[in-house]
C-alpha beads as a LAMMPS data file, in Angstrom:
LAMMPS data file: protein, C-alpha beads

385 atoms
384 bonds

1 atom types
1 bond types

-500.0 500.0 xlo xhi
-500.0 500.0 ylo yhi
-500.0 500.0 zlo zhi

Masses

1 110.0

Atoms # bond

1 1 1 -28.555 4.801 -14.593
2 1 1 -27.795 8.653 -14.786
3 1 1 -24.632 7.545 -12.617
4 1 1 -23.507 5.728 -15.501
5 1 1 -23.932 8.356 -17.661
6 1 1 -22.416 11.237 -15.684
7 1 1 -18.811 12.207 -16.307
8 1 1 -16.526 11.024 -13.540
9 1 1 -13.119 11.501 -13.027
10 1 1 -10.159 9.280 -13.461
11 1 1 -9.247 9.694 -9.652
12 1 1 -12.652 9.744 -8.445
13 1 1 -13.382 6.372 -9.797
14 1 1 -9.792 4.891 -8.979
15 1 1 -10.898 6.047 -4.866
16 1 1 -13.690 4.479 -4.763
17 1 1 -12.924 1.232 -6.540
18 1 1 -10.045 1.155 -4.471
19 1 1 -12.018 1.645 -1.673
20 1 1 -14.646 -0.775 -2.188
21 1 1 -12.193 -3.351 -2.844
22 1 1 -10.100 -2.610 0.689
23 1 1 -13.606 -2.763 2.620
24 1 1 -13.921 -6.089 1.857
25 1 1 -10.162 -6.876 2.265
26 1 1 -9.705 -7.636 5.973
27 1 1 -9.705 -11.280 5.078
28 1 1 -5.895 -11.509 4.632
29 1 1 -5.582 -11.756 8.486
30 1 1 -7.686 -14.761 8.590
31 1 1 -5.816 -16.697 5.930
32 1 1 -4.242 -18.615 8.582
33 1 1 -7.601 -19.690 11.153
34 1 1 -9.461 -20.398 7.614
35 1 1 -6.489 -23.326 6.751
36 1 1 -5.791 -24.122 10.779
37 1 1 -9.376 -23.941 12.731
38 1 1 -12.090 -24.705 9.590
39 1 1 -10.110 -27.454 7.858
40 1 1 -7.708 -28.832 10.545
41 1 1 -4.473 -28.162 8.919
42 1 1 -1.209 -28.379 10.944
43 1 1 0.423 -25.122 11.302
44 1 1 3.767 -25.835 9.932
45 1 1 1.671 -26.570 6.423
46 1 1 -0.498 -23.275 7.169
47 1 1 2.941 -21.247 7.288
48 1 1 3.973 -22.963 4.078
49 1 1 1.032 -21.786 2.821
50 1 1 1.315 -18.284 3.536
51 1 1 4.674 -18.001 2.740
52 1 1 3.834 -19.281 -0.858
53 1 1 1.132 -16.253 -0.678
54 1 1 3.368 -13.686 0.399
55 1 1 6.083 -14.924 -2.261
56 1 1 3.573 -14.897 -5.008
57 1 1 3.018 -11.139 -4.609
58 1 1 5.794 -10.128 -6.128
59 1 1 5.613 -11.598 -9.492
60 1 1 2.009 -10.704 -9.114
61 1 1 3.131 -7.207 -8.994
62 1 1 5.081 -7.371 -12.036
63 1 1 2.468 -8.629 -13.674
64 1 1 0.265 -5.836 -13.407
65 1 1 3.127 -3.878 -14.872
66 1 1 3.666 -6.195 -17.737
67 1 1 -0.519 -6.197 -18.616
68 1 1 -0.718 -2.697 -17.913
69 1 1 2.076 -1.992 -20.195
70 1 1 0.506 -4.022 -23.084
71 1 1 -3.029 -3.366 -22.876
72 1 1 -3.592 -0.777 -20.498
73 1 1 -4.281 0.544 -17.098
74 1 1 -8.771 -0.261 -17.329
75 1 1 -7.793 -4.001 -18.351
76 1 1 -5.344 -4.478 -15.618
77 1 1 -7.511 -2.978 -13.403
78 1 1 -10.610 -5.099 -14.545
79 1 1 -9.159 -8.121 -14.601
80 1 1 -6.860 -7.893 -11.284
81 1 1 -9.698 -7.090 -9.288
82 1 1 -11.756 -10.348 -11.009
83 1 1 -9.330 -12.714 -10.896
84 1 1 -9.192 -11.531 -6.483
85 1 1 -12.664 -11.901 -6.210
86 1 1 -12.447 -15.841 -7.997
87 1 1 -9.433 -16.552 -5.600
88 1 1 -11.086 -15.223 -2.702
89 1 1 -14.369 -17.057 -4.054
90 1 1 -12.298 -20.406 -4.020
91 1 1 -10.451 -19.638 -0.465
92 1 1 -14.714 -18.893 0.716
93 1 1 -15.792 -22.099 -0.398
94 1 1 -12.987 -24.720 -0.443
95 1 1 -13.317 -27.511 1.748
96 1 1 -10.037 -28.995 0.910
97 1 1 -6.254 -27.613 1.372
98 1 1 -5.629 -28.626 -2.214
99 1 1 -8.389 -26.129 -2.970
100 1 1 -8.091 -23.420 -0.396
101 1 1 -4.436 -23.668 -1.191
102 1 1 -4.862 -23.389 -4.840
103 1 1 -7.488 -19.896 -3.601
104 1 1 -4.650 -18.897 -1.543
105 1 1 -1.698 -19.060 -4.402
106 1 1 -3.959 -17.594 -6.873
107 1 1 -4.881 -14.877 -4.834
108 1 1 -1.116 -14.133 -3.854
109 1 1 -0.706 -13.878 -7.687
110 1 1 -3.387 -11.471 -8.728
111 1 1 -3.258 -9.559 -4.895
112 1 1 -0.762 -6.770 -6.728
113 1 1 -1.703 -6.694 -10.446
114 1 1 -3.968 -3.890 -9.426
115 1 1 -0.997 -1.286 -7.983
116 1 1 1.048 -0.109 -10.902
117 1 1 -2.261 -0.152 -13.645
118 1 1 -3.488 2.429 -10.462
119 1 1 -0.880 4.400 -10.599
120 1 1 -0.424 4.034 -14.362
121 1 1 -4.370 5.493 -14.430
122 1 1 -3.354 8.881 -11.872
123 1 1 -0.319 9.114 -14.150
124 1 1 -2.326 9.188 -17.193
125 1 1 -5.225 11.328 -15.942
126 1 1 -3.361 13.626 -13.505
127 1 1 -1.045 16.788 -14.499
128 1 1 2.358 16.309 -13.134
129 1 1 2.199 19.060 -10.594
130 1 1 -0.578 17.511 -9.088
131 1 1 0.336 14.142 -8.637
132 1 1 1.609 13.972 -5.234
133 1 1 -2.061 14.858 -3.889
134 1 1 -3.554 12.513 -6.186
135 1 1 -1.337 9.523 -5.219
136 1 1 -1.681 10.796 -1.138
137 1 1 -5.211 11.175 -1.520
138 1 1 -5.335 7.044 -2.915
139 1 1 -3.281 6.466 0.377
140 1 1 -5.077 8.469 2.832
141 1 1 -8.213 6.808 1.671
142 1 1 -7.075 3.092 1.276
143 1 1 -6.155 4.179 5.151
144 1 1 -9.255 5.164 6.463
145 1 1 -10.960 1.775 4.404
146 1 1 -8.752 -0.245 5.912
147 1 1 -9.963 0.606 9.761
148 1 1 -13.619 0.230 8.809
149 1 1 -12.880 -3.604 6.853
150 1 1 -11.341 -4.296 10.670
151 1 1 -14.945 -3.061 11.911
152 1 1 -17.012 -4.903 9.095
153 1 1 -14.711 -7.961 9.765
154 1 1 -15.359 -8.486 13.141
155 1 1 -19.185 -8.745 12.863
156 1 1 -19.176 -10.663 9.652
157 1 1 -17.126 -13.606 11.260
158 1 1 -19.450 -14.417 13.465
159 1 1 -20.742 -16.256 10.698
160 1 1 -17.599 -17.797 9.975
161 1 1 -14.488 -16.831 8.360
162 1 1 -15.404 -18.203 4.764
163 1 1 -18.309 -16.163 5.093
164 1 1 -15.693 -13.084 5.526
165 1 1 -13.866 -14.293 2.547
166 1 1 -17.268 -14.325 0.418
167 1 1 -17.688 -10.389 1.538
168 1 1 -14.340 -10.228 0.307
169 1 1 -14.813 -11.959 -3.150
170 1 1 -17.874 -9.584 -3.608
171 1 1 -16.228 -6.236 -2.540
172 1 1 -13.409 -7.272 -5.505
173 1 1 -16.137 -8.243 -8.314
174 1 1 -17.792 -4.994 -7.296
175 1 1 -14.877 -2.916 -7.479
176 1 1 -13.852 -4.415 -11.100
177 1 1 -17.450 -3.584 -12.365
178 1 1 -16.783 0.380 -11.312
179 1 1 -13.658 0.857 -12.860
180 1 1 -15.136 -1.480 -16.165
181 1 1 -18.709 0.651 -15.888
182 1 1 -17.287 4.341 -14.586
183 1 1 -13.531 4.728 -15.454
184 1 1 -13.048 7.598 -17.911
185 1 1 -11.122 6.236 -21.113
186 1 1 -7.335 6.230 -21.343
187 1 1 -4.566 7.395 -23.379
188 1 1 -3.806 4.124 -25.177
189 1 1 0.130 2.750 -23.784
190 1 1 2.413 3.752 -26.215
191 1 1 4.911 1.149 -27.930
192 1 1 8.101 2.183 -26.851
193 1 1 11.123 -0.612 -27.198
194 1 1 13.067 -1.912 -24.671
195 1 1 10.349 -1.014 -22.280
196 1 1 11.865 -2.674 -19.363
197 1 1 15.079 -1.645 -19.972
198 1 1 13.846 2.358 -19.184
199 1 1 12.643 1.291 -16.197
200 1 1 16.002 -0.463 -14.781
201 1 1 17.857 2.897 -15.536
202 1 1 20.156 4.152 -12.813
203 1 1 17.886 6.873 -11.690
204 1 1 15.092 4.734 -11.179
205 1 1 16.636 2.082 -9.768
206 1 1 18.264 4.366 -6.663
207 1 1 15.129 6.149 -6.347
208 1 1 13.427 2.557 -5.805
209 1 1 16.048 1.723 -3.512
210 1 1 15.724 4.921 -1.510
211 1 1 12.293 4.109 -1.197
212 1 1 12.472 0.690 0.028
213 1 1 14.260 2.395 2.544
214 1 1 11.517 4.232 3.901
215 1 1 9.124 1.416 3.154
216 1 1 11.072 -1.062 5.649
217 1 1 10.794 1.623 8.326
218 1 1 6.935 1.738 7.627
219 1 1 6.429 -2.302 7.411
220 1 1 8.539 -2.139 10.997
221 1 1 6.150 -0.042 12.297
222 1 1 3.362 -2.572 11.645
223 1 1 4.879 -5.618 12.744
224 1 1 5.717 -3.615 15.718
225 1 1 3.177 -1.581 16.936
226 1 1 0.558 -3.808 17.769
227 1 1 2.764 -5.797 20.069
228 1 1 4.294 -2.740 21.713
229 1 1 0.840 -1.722 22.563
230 1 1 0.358 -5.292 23.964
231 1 1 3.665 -5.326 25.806
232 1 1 2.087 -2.369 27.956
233 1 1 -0.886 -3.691 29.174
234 1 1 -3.091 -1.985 27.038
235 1 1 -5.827 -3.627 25.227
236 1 1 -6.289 -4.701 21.533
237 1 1 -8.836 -1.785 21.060
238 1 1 -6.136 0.874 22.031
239 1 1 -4.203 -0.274 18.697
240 1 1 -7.719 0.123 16.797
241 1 1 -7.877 3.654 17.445
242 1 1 -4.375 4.337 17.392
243 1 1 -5.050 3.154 13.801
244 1 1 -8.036 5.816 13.238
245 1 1 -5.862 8.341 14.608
246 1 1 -3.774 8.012 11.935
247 1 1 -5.920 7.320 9.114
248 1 1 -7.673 10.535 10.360
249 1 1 -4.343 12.667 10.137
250 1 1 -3.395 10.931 6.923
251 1 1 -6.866 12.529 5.437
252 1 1 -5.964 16.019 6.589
253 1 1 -2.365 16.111 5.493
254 1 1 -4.093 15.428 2.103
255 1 1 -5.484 18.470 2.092
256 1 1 -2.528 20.221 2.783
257 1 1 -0.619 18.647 0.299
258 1 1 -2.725 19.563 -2.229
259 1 1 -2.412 22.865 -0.930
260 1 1 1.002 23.380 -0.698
261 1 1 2.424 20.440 -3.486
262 1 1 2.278 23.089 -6.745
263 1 1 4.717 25.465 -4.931
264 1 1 6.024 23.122 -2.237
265 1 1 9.676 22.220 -3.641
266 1 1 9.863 18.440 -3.477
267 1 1 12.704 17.808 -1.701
268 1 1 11.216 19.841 1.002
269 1 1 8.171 18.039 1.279
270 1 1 9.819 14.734 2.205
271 1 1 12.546 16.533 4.545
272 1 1 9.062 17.071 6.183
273 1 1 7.365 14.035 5.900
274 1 1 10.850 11.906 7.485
275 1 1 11.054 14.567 10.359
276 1 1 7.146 13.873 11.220
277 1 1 7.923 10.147 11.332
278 1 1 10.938 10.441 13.001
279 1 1 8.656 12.463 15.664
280 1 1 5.890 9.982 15.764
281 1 1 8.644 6.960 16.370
282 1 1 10.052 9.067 18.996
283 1 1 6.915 9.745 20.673
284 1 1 6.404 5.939 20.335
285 1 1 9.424 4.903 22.253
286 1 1 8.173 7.117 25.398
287 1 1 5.112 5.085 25.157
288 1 1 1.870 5.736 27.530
289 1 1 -1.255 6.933 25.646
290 1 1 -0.692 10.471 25.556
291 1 1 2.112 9.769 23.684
292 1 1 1.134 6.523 21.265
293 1 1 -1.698 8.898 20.253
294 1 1 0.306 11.575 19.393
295 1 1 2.393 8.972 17.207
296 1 1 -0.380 7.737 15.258
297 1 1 -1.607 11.784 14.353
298 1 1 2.459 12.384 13.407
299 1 1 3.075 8.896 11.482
300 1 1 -0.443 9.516 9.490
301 1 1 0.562 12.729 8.651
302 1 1 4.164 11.259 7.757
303 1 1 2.956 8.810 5.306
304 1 1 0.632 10.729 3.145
305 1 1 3.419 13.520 3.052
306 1 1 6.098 10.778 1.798
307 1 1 4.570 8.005 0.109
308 1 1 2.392 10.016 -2.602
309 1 1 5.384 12.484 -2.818
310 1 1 7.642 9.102 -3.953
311 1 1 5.457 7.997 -6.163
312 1 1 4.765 11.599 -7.987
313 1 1 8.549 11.294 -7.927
314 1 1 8.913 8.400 -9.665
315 1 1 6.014 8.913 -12.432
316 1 1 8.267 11.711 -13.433
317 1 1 11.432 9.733 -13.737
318 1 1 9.324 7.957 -16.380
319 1 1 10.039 7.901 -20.569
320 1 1 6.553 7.885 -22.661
321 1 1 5.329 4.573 -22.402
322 1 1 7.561 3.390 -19.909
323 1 1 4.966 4.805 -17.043
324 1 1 4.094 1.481 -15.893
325 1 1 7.027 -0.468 -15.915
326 1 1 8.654 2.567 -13.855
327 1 1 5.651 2.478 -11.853
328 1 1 6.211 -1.431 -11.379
329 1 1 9.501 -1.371 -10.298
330 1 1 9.378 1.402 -7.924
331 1 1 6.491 -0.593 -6.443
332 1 1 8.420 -3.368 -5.621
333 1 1 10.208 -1.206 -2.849
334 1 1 7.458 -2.266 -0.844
335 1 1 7.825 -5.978 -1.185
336 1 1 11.253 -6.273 -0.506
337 1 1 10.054 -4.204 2.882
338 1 1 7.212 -6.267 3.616
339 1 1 10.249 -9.313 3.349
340 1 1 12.519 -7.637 5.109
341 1 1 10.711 -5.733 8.238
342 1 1 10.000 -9.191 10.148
343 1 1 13.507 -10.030 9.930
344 1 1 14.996 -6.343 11.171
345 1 1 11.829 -5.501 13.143
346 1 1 12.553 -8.941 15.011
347 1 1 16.459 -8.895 15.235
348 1 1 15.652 -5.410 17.328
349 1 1 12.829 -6.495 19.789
350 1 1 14.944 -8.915 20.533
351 1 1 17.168 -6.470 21.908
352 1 1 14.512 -4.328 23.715
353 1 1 11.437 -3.059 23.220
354 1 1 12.529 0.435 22.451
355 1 1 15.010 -0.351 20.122
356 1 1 12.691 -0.758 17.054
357 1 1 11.452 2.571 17.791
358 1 1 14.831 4.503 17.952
359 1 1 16.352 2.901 15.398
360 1 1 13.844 3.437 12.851
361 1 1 13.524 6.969 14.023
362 1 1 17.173 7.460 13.819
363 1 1 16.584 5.938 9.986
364 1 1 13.784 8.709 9.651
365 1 1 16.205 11.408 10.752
366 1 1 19.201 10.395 8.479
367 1 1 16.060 10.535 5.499
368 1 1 14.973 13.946 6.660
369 1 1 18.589 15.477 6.422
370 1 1 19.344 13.990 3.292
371 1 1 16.082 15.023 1.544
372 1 1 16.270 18.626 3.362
373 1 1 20.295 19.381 1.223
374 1 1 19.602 21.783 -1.981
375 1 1 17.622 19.521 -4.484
376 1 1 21.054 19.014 -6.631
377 1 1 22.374 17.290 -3.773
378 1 1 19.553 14.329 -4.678
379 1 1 19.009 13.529 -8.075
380 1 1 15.933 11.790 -8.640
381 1 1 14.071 14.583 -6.674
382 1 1 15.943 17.206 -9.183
383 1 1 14.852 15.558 -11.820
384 1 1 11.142 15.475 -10.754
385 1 1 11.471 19.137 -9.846

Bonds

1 1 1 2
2 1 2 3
3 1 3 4
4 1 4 5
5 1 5 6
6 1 6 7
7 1 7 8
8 1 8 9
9 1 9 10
10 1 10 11
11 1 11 12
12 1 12 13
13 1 13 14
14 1 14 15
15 1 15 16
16 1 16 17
17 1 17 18
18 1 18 19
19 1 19 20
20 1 20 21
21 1 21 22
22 1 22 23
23 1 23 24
24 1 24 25
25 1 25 26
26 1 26 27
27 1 27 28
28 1 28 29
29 1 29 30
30 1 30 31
31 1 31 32
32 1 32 33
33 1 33 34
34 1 34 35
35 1 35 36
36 1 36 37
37 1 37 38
38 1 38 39
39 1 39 40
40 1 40 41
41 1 41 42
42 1 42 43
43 1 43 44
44 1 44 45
45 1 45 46
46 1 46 47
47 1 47 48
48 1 48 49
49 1 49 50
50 1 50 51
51 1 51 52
52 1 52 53
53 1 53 54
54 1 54 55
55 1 55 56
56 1 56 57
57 1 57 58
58 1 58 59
59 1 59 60
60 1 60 61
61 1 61 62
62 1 62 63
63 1 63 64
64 1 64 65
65 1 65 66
66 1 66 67
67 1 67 68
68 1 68 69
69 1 69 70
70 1 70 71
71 1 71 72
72 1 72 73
73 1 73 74
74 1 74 75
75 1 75 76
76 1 76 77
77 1 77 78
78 1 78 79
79 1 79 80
80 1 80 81
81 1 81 82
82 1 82 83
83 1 83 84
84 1 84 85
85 1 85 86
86 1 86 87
87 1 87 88
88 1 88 89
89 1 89 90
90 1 90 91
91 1 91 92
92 1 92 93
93 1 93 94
94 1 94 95
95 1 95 96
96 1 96 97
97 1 97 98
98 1 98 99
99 1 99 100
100 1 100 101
101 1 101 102
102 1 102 103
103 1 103 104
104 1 104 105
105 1 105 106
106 1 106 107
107 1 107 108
108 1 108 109
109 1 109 110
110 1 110 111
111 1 111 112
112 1 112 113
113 1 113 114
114 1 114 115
115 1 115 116
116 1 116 117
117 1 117 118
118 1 118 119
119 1 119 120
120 1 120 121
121 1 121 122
122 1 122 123
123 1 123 124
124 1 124 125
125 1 125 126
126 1 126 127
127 1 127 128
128 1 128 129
129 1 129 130
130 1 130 131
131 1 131 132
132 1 132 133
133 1 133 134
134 1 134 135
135 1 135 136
136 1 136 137
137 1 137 138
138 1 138 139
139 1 139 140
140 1 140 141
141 1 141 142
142 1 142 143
143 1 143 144
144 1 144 145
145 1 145 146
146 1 146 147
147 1 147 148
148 1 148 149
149 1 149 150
150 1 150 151
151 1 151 152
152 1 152 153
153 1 153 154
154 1 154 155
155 1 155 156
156 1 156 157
157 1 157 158
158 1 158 159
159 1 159 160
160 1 160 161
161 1 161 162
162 1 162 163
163 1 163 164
164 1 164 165
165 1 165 166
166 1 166 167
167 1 167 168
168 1 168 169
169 1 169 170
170 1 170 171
171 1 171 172
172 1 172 173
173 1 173 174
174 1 174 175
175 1 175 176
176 1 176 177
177 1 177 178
178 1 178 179
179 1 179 180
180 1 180 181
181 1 181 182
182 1 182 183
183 1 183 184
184 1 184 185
185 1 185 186
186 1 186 187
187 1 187 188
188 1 188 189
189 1 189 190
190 1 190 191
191 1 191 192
192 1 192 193
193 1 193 194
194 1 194 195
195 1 195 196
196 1 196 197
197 1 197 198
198 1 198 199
199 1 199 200
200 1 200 201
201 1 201 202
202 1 202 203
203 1 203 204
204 1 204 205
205 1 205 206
206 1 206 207
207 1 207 208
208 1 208 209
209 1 209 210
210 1 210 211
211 1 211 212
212 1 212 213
213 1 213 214
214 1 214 215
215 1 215 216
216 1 216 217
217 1 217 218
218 1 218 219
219 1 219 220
220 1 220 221
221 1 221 222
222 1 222 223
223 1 223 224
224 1 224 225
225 1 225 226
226 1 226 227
227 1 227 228
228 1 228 229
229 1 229 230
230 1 230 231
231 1 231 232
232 1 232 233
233 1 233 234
234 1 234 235
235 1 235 236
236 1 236 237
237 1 237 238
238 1 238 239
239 1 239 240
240 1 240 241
241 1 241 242
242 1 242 243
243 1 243 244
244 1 244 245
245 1 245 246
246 1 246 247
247 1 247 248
248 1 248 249
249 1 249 250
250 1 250 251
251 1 251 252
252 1 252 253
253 1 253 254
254 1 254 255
255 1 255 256
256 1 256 257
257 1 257 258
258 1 258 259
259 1 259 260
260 1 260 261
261 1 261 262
262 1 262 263
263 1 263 264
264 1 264 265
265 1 265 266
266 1 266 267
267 1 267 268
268 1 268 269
269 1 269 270
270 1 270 271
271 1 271 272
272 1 272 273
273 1 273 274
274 1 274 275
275 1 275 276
276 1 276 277
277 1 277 278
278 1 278 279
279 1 279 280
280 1 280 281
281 1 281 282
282 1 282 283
283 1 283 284
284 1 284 285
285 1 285 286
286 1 286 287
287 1 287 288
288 1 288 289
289 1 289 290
290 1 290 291
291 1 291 292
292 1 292 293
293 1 293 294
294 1 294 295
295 1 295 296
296 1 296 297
297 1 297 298
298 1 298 299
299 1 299 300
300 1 300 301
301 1 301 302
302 1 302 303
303 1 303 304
304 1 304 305
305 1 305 306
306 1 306 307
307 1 307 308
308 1 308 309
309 1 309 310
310 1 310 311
311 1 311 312
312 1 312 313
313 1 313 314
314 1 314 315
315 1 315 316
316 1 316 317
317 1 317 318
318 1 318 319
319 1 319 320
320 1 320 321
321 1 321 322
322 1 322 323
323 1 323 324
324 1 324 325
325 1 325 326
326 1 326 327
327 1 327 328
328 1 328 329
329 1 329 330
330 1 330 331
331 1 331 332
332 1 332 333
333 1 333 334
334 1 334 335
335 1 335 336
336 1 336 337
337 1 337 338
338 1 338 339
339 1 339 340
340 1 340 341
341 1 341 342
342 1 342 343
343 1 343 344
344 1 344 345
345 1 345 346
346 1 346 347
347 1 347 348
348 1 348 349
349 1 349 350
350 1 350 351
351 1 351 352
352 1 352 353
353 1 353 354
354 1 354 355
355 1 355 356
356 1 356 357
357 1 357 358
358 1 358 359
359 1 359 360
360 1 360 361
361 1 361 362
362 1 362 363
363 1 363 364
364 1 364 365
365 1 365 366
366 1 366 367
367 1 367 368
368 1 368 369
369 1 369 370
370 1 370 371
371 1 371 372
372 1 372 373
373 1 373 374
374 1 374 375
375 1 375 376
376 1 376 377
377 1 377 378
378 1 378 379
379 1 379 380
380 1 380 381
381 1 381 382
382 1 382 383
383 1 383 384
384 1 384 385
């Protein structure tokens, strides 16, 4: 009870929520072998499925934007992470594909509600200056979760994979009840009109699409890696701790970002976070273990650099009010990735097994020179300076 009572920090509460609800997450992989092996459905209908699920995520996205907007990040947050835990519930249970289906489609459309009221919450509880960390630190975290659900998956299947799916519905119930029970309160959304419109402006809209940039290269990367690992003989578990590796290095660039962010010029800090990934896809295209691990440490390090750096970047390029629709739309840079890296990622291993590597580190490079010009020579990043 004196938890309850004990003052708490907005990010400290948005962590572990967060956190809680990606231990339990690992059932996404096993959306397919619930609909194919426990209920015998043919795999053409199975894709069909999971293409509905991956389409539905992007509404679902704007959706968080739209609640948070109107009612705030806590209710967003609270009933995002409810509305999972039903779908996943359903998807646990279901002994039908009109019911597991229905899970799955719901789930697709509340699976993103929960991003921009996040980084609605950092915006509204973090100085400016210190956002970067903040929004790295949700990252590095959400990392290091995410190789531990792989752990806690593979021993709770061996009960079954609905079983994993009711883990999963719990993890999201739990996580709603922290950020309803612990969340410190909010500056109430202000009513600003034309919302929407603020958030389409010019500046936002090439800083989103500089983004999905970077995002593609990313979503490449995890389409690709496991295979390439695969392709050289090594086992699955090399690709497991590759994985730590990087979550790892993701946790200690962190700290150095919070370090460094306050005097760090922006522009600077993604020159450096591109020229890391470029490194780790280099160092990826040698292949051998030596050098896969020294990928993983360089790519971790890349991402917390660049992806909490964008998003401080972007909560700046935000009018009052409009923090959440921004938010929204520069989220989306990551579903148009996650659309477009099977198609790109595929087109070039198609070509050779190498290619994915050097051309998204040639993509990295072209990023790191751009980003490393004076800050006038890049807008959005002026502005946010």
């Amino acid at each position: 009870m004196s938890l309850l009572k004990k003052p708490t920090s907005v990010i400290t509460v948005l962590v572990a929520a967060r956190v809680v609800n990606r231990l339990g997450g690992a059932g996404m992989g096993f959306l397919g072998v619930r609909l194919t092996r426990d209920l015998g459905v043919p795999l053409g209908t199975a894709s069909l499925v999971l293409a509905l699920f991956g389409a539905a995520t992007i509404p679902s996205r704007v959706l968080g934007g739209v609640v948070t907007t109107r009612w705030g990040a806590r209710a967003a947050l609270v009933a995002g992470l409810a509305a999972a835990g039903l779908a996943q519930a359903v998807v646990a249970v279901g002994d039908s594909l009109l019911v597991v289906g229905s899970g799955v489609l719901a789930l697709g459309l509340a699976y993103e509600v929960v991003e921009p009221a996040t980084q609605t919450a950092v915006v509204a509880g973090v100085a400016p200056e210190r956002r970067a960390s903040r929004f790295s630190l949700l990252w590095a975290s959400l990392s290091v979760a995410g190789v531990v659900a792989g752990v806690l998956a593979a021993l709770v299947t061996r009960w079954g994979v609905g079983a994993l799916f009711a883990v999963d519905a719990a993890s999201s119930l739990l996580a709603a009840a922290l950020v309803a029970l612990l969340l410190p309160r909010l500056p109430r959304p202000a009513r600003v009109p034309r919302v929407w419109r603020a958030a389409l402006r010019r500046d936002v809209l090439a800083w989103s699409a500089l983004c999905t940039v970077s995002a593609t290269v990313v979503m490449v990367v995890v389409l690709v890696l496991p295979l390439a690992v695969d392709w050289a003989g090594h086992p699955p578990s090399t690709t497991a701790w590759l994985l730590v590796a990087g979550a790892l290095s993701a946790v200690a660039t962190h700290r150095v970002l919070a370090r460094v962010e306050v005097t760090a010029p922006t522009h600077r800090v993604l020159a450096a976070g591109y020229a890391l990934l470029a490194a780790a896809l280099a160092c990826w295209a040698v292949g051998g273990v030596p050098a896969l691990l020294t990928g993983a440490v360089l790519e971790g390090a890349a991402g917390s650099l660049v992806v909490g750096t964008q998003q401080a970047v972007a909560s700046r390029l935000a009018p009052p009010g409009a923090e959440a629709a921004v938010m929204t739309v520069q989220g989306l840079s990551w579903g148009v990735a996650t659309l477009l890296a099977p198609l790109v990622g595929g087109a070039l291993l198609g070509v050779g097994p190498r290619v994915p590597w050097l051309a998204a580190a040639g993509v990295a490079l072209l990023l790191a020179a751009g980003h490393a010009r004076p800050p006038g020579a890049l807008r959005p990043v002026r502005s946010a300076a």
